[in-house]
Every structure is written in C-alpha cells, then in structure tokens.
DRENRO-953336 format. One record per residue (C-alpha): residue in three letters; x, y, z. Coordinates in pm, whole numbers, plus 50000, padded with zeros to 5 digits. Example, Ala and Ser with C-alpha at 12.3 -4.5 7.8 and 13.67 -1.06 7.14 Angstrom:
BEGIN
ALA512304955050780 SER513674989450714 
REM end
This chain:
BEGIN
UNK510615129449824 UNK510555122649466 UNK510705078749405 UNK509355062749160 UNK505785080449189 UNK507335111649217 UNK509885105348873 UNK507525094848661 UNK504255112448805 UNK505135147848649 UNK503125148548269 UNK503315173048002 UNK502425206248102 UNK501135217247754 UNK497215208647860 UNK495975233148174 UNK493975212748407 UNK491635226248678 UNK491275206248991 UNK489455218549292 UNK491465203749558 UNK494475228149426 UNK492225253149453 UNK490835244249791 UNK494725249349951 UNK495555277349716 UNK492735299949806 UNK493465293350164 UNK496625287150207 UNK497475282250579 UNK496505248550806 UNK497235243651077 UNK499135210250994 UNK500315204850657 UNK501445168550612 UNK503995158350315 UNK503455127050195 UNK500675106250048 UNK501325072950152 UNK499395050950401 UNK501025067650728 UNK500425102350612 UNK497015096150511 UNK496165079350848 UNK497905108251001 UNK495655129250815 UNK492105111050873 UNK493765111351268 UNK494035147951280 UNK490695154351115 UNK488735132351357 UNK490125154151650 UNK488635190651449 UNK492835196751324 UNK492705215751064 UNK494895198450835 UNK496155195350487 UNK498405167250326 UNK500175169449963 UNK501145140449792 UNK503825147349510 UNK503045114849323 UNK499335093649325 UNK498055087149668 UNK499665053049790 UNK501875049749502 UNK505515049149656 UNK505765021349897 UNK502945019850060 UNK502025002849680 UNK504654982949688 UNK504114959549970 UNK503584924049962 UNK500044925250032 UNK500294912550393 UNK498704925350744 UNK501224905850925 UNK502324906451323 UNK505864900351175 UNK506804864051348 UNK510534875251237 UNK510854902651396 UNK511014882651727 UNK514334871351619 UNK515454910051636 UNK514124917151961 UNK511934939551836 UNK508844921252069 UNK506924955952126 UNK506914959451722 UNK505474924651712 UNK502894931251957 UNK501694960051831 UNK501224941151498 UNK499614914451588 UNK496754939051801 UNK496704956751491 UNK496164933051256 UNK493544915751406 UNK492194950751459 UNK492204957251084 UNK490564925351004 UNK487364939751243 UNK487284974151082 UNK488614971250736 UNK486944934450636 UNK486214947050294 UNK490454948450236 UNK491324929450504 UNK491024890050495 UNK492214861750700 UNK495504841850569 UNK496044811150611 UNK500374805250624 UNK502204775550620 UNK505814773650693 UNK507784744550513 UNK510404730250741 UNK513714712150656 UNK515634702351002 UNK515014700251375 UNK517504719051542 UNK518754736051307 UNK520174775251388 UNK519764771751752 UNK523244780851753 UNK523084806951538 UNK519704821651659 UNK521184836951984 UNK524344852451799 UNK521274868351540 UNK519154883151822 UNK522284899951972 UNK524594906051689 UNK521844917351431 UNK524184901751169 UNK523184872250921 UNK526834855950921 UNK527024822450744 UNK523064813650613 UNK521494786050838 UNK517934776550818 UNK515644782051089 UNK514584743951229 UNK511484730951398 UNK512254733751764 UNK513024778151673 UNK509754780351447 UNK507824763351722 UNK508864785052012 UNK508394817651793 UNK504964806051686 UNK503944800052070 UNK505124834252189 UNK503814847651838 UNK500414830051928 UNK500674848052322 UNK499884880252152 UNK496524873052056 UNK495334861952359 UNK493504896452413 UNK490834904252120 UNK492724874651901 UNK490604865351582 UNK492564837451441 UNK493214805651539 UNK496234797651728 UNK499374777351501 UNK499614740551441 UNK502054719351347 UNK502044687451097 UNK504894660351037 UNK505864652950666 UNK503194626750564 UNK500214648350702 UNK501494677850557 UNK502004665550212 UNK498844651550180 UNK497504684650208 UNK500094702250011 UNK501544669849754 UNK503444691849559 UNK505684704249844 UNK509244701549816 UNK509484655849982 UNK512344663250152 UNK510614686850421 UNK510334672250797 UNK507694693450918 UNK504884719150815 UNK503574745751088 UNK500694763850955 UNK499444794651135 UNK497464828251050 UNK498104863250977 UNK496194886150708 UNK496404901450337 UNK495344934850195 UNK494034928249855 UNK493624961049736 UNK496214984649982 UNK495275018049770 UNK492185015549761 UNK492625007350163 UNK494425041650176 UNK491555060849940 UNK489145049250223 UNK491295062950513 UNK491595097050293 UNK488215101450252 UNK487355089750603 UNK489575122850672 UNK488005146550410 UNK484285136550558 UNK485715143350930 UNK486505178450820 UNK483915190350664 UNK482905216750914 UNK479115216650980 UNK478735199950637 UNK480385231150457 UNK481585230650144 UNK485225220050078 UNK486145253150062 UNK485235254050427 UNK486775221450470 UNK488965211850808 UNK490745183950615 UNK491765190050252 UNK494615169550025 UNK495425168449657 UNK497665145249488 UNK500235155949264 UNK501815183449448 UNK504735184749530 UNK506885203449825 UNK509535218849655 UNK511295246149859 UNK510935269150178 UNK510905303950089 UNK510215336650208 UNK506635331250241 UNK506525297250343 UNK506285260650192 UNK506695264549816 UNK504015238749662 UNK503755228849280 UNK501565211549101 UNK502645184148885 UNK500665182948631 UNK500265219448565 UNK503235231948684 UNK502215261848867 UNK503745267449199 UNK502095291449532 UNK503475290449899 UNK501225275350155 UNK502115284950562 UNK501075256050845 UNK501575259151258 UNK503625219051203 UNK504665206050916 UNK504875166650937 UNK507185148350684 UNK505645114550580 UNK507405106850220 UNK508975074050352 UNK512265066850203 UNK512575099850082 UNK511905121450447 UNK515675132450385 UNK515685141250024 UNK511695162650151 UNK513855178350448 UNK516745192750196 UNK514155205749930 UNK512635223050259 UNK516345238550353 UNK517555211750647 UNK519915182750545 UNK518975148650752 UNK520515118450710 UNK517375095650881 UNK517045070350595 UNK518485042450546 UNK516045020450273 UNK516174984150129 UNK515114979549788 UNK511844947449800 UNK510354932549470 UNK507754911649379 UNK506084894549090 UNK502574886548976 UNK502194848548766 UNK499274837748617 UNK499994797748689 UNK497224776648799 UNK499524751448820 UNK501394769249074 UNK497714782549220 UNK496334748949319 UNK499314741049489 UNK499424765549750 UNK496064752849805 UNK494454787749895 UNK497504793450158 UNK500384812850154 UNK503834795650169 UNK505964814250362 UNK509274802450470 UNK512994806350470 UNK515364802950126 UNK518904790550117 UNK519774825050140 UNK518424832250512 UNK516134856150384 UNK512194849750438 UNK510314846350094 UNK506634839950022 UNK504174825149748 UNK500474830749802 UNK497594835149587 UNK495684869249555 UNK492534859649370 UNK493404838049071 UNK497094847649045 UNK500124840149249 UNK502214867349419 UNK505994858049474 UNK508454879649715 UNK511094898149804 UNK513804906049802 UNK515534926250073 UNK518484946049944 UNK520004984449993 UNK518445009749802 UNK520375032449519 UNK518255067949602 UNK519705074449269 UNK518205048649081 UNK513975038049037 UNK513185006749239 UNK512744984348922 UNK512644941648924 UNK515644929848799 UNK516724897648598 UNK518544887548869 UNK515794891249108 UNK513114872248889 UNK515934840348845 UNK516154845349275 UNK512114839549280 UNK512564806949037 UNK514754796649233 UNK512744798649537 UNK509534781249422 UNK511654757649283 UNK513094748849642 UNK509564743349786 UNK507844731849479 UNK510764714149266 UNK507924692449066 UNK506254731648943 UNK507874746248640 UNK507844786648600 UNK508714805548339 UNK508944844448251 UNK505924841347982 UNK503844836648308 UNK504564869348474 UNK502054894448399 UNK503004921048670 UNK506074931348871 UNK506994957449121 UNK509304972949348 UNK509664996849640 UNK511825013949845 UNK510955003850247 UNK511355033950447 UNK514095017350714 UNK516275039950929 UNK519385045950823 UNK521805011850926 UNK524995014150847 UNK527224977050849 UNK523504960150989 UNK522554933250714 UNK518944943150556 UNK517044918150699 UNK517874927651074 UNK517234963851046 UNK514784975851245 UNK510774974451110 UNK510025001451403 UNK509265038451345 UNK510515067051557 UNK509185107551496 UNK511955131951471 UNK511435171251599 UNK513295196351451 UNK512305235451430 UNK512425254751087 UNK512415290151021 UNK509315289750781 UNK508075326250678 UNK509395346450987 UNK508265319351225 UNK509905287651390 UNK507645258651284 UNK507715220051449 UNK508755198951144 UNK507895161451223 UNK509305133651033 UNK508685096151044 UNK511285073350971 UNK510455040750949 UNK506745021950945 UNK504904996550823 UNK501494988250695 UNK499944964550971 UNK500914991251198 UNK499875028351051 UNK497105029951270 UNK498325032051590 UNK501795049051410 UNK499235072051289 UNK497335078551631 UNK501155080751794 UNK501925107551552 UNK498895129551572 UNK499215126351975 UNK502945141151879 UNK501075168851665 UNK498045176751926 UNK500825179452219 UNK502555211251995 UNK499215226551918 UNK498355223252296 UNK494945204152196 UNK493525173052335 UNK492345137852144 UNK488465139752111 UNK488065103251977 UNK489985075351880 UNK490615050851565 UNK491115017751741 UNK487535005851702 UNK486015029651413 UNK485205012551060 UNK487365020550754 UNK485345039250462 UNK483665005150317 UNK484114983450576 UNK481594997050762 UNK478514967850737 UNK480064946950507 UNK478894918750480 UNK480314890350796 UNK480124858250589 UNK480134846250229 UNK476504840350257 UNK475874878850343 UNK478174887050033 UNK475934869649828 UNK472594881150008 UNK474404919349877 UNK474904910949597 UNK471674899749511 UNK469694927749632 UNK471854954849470 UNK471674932249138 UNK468684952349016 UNK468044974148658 UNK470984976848460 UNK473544961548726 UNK474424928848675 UNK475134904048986 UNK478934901648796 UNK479264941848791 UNK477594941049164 UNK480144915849272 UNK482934939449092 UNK481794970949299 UNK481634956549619 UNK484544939049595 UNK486374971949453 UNK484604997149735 UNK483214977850000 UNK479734989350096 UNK480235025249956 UNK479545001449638 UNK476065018649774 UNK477035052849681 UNK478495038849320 UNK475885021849245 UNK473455053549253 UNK476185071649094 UNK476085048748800 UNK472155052448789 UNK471505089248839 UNK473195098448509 UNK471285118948235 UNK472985096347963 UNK473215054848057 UNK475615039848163 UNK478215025047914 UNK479914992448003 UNK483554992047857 UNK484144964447579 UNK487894957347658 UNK486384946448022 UNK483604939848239 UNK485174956048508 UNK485094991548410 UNK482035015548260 UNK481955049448152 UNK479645064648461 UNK482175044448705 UNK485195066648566 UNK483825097048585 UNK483115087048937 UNK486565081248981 UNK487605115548844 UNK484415135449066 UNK485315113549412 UNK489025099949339 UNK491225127649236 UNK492335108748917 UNK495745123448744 UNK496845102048497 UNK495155076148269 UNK497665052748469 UNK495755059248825 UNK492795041948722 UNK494495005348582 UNK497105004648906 UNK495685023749183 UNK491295028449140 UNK491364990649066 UNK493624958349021 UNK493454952348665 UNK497154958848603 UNK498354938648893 UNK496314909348714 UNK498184911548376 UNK494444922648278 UNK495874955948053 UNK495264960147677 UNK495464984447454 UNK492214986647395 UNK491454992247765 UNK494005018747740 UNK492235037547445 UNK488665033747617 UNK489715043747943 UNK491025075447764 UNK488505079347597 UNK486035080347896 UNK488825104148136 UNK488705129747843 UNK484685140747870 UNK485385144948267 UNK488985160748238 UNK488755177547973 UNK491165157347766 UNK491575167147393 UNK493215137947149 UNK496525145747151 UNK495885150447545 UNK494675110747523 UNK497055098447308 UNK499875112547556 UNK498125096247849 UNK497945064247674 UNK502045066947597 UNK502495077747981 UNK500765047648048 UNK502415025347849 UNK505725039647965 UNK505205032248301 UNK503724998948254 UNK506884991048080 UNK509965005548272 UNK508374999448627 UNK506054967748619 UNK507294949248323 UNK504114949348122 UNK504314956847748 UNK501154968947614 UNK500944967147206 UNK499995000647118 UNK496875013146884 UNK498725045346837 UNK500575049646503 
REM end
C-alpha cells in the first residue's frame, strides 16, 4: 500500500491545503466503485469504468504513477522471454497490445529498434527444455542462436494480425559489427527485431486519467456532478464502522467514503492495502528491478539509436538503449524486502558496469556519468522456491467479500500486471466489476486514442508541419517542440492556456523547458502535490540529470502563487525535494537554502 511513493509522499502537515478533488469525494462520499491504487492498471481501470457510465472513484496514496508503474524500464514489449516460461497467452496478448499502443498512444509510444548480441550456436538447448518445465535457472547458460531464432519466429507469428513492425532478422559477426563496431568481437551473431518504448510512462498514465475524468462528466456537469473522480495523495487507511477510512496526505484529515466494489490496484502492496482494510492476504510475492540513467555519448553513438538487449553471464536479460540523448541501463531482478524502499545499490550499479562492459568492452563508464537512478518493486505473485526471473509476468483478479459499513462488499484485487498489457488487464477487470454490478460494456478501449495521441502527428515531417504552425506570438518553435513532445496534441489546450493569462507568460531561467503559466497549468489540470511532482512525474527533467537548485527555487517559487505556498512552505518543498532526489534516485542537488 504504502512503497516508496507512499513513504516519502506524506509532507508536513503544518500548511492547510485546499484541493477540490478531496472535496469532490468528501462531499459525496459513496461510488459505486472505489478503486485503490494510482498506478497505470488502476487508472486504466478507472478511464474503463467511466467509458461504460460506472460511477467510479480511484485514490492514489502516493503521486499518480509513482510506485512501479514509474519504475519500469521504459519498454512496450511482447516479452520474447516469456516464451521460455510457457506463458504464450501472456506473450500474445503483448504483442496485440503493443502494437495496439503504438496506434493509439503515438505521442508516448514509439517504435524500438532491438538487437540481440549473440555468443554461441547451440548453446542452452539442453538447458532450455529443463527451464520451460522446471521454472528454475540452475547452472547459468547463455541462450545460443539456433533458441533466439526459433523464439523470434514464433515471437514474429504474433503479429501476423494488425502487426506494425517489421518481422526479425538476423546478421553474422562481420555484418553486424559494421553496423554496431563497438560490439563486444567475440559475438557470432546479431538478431535485430522490434518492440516499443514509453518515453514518458506518467505522463502516459495522466492521459488515461483524464481520458476517465472527461468520460464522467455527466452531461458536461461540473465535477461535483462528476461520474469519474480521483485525487492523489489519499490514502486507504482502515475499514470502519462507516466504511473505507480515507486520509489525505498532505493535510492529514481523514472521512469514510462507502462504494458497491472496492477494487485493490496498489501493486506490490495489494496485501499490505487488504490488512489496513481488515483481511490478511498473502497474494504478493515482488522482485526488486533497478535502473540507471548515463549521460555518455560515447556509450550513445554506440547503440546506434537501438536498444541492446541480450543475456549477461548471469542468465538474467539486461538492456542498454537510448531515451533521447541519454542511455538507460537495466535491471536487475531480485526479491523484494517489503520492509525496506526499493533503492539502487552499489552492488547493482558495479552489476550494470559489468554488463556494458561484456557487450561493449572498448566503452569505459564511470559513476560521474550517472545522473539518475531508480527502483521498483514489480507486483509478481507470490513464488515461493521459483527463481525471479521465471515467475510468472501474468495477472489474475482475486474476489473476496468484506463486511464494509453493515454491508458485504466485492473487494477485487490484482496481483500481478504489466505495462504493455494494462489495457486489455484493464478492460478484463472492469468486465469483472460490470458482471457484480449486473451492467453491460457500452464501448470498448481497443481502438480509442489516448488523451494526446489523438491526431498526432504520423511522420516526422507532420511533427515539424505542428510545430511550425503553433510557433506563433510568444511561443517559440523550441518551447512548441517542448509541449508537444511533453502532451501530445493537448499541447493545443497548453498552448492557449499559456496565452489567455492576464499577466505574460514567464519563461523560467534555470530552463527552457518550464514557464510560470505552464505550472500553474500543472497545478489547475494535474493535481500537483509536491514541488517533486513536477521535475519527476509532469516532465522528464530529473530522469535527464537536468535538476538544479535553481530550478528547484523557481519552480517553488511559481507552485506558491497557485498553491498557496508561503516561504517557509517553499523552502520545505525544496528540502522534500532534495530529499527524495537524494535517498531514491541518487541525485544530489547543491542547495540555495542556508
């Protein structure tokens, strides 16, 4: 329930702050769904429910999209390695799904191109078999050429039906190092296939929220008429008397709010959610995955605008691929500690050396080029002796019935997901939720646009031709670039935002990225928290090692007119910030503040 977004979400309570969503569920405090848990399944669940005229509420105890679902690496992915589990309906799905996403969310969504290094032959077609039925690693054996090629065949059979990338090829050593020289000489083969990446995932899952919060606006009624209605930092606490005990975070102030289902959606933490609401489960079973961020163009050019994706000495599958002009490097796959926050470690950062050394020996790394790392807490089933990388990546829904304020209410809770798939885990789970409130599906997600996506632009050409005509007045073709890139084509309704004030528009110094108008967008449209929000969640400039302290004291400076901030109220966002910059992402930000 709680995580890392949950442990460090709560702020001082000293300041009262008034948001209107709070309001919005306080002054009517029944739904007839209330779904717990902010990341990308229970927002799809939500924007689901809306479209079908559910009345529905969510509560996210941390920022929306800020436990796992933040904490990905980046990829839309059918999950080739999942064929080695069995798991072939998982893969499926995946693969329609992904190539779904890249037709309704292109503004997130992009093509990526994969290549797969490859050492041996035959190699592990021994060991393959006892894998697939075993679902133990045993001794580490590298996966050779004759096992990539058959999974990248059937991989490629699952796209035959609305597929939108081309099909996998593979390369022997010379070809393949003259397009990537600074591979590791020693390799036999390269197979290079497609999948996709999600550049910006939260602002992915804003979209989908949104999406929701438009669906239930009843009539175009005000949002205290609203179908659909969810608020970030609010937490489920307890079951009491009177129903579903929900405080705020940030003010501290609890009320009890009553639903028809309650759906659990907090990931790795449905258990820890279930107890707080008064029935022990024991679903969960997580793995801990990390990640870093390096700003080495060294190590850019040589992935050659491709992500490397292969297997380390280890067994486990690793990948390098560039996100704009930095690299990401990842994960790890290892059991969670509940007890602890899902930090990088030491040891983890010498593990990613030591992979990029394997496939690029000639490419030195060091620590001073990490400018951002991360961690989360997949929300696997609970395993038992089955090594991490061969639990299941499958979701089931669980049914139990709670006594909640004199009546028995469906709980629902997911265990297990993943990103590529949260649409159709999120259309499987509604169907789950309709069924109890005896209703029927009015429409459905498969082929409807995500927030921004809608009309964006089809080729780089159209980018530009957008660019250019929304370049006009004070907006640069840079800051038009930013916004569409950052929204998609609701970049439209920023734009206008930015333009319609009674005072200009102020572009930040410490960035051209950011402007005074554009945050208090953020706080009218975006539910914005904490000063933190804005640099890791509204837009990518801590990811990119792109965090000052100036930034930190303007973008203060501009949340305070909007919130209501005083000083002291800034200057203990600006230490929250720097707090969580520092414990959780590795980022030390030299501070302005005596």
């Amino acid at each position: 329930m709680l995580g890392n977004a949950g442990k460090n979400a709560a702020a001082d309570k000293g300041e009262a702050v008034t948001r209107p969503q709070v309001e919005a569920l306080r002054s009517r405090p029944h739904a007839q769904v209330l779904i717990i848990g902010g990341g990308i399944n229970g927002v799809g669940t939500f924007r689901d429910l809306a479209l079908q005229g559910v009345e529905v509420a969510l509560v996210e105890r941390g920022d929306y999209c800020q436990g796992a679902s933040g904490a990905s690496s980046h990829m839309i992915h059918g999950g080739i390695r999942y064929l080695e589990n069995g798991e072939f309906r998982l893969v499926r799905e995946s693969v329609v799904e992904r190539n779904r996403l890249l037709k309704i969310a292109p503004h997130y969504v992009k093509p990526l191109k994969t290549t797969i290094p490859i050492f041996s032959t035959f190699s592990g077609i021994l060991a393959a078999p006892v894998r697939f039925l075993t679902h133990k690693q045993g001794k580490p054996q590298e996966r050779g050429a004759f096992l990539i090629k058959a999974g990248l065949t059937m991989y490629d059979s699952f796209s035959r039906d609305g597929g939108t990338v081309p099909r996998h090829e593979f390369k022997g050593r010379s070809k393949a190092l003259a397009e990537l020289p600074a591979l590791n000489p020693g390799i036999k083969y390269a197979a290079t296939y497609y999948d996709a990446s999600v550049h910006n995932p939260e602002r992915l899952t804003l979209d989908v929220l949104q999406d929701g919060e438009k669906a239930g606006l009843a009539g175009g009624g005000a949002a205290g008429t609203a179908r659909a209605r969810a608020t970030n930092y609010l937490a489920a606490t307890a079951v009491t008397a009177d129903g579903v005990e929900l405080t705020d975070q940030l003010t501290g102030e609890s009320f009890t709010f009553t639903a028809d289902v309650l759906v659990n959606t907090t990931g790795a933490w449905v258990d820890a959610t279930n107890t707080a609401m008064g029935a022990e489960t024991r679903f969960m079973g997580g793995t801990k995955g990390s990640h870093i961020v390096l700003d080495h163009p060294g190590l850019l050019a040589a992935c050659n605008g491709r992500e490397i994706f292969f297997e380390h000495t280890d067994g486990r599958i690793v990948l390098i691929y560039p996100m704009g002009d930095r690299v990401l490097v990842g994960t790890t796959d290892v059991n969670a500690d509940m007890a602890k926050d899902a930090v990088c470690t030491e040891e983890e950062i010498d593990y990613f050396f030591d992979l990029i050394g394997h496939v690029f020996p000639e490419i030195p790394v060091t620590r001073n080029e990490i400018v951002y790392t991360f961690s989360g807490v997949r929300p696997l089933p609970r395993h038992d002796e089955t090594a991490p990388g061969f639990v299941s990546r499958d979701y089931r829904i669980e049914r139990s019935d709670r006594a909640v304020a004199g009546a028995t209410v469906p709980v629902l809770s997911l265990v297990g997901g993943k990103w590529t798939t949260f649409r159709a885990l999120s259309e499987h789970l509604a169907n789950d939720v309709l069924a109890i409130l005896g209703a029927e599906r009015k429409t459905s997600t498969a082929k409807l646009a995500i927030g921004g996506g809608a009309g964006f632009p089809a080729t780089d050409a159209g980018v530009e031709a957008w660019i250019a005509a929304h370049a006009t007045g004070a907006i640069s073709a840079s800051r038009a670039g930013v916004l569409l890139t950052r929204y998609g084509t609701r970049a439209d309704t920023v734009i206008a935002y930015l333009s319609a004030g009674a005072a200009p528009d102020v572009p930040f110094e410490s960035t051209h990225e950011l402007s005074t108008r554009e945050i208090a967008f953020m706080v009218e449209h975006e539910q914005i928290g904490h000063l933190v929000d804005v640099l890791i969640r509204r837009t990518s400039l801590a990811f990119r090692g792109l965090v000052t302290a100036e930034l930190l004291a303007e973008t203060a400076a501009a949340l305070a007119g909007p919130l209501g901030w005083s000083k002291a109220k800034q200057q203990q966002e600006i230490r929250h910030a720097e707090d969580v910059l520092d414990r959780f992402h590795g980022v030390q930000v030299q501070s302005l503040i005596a």
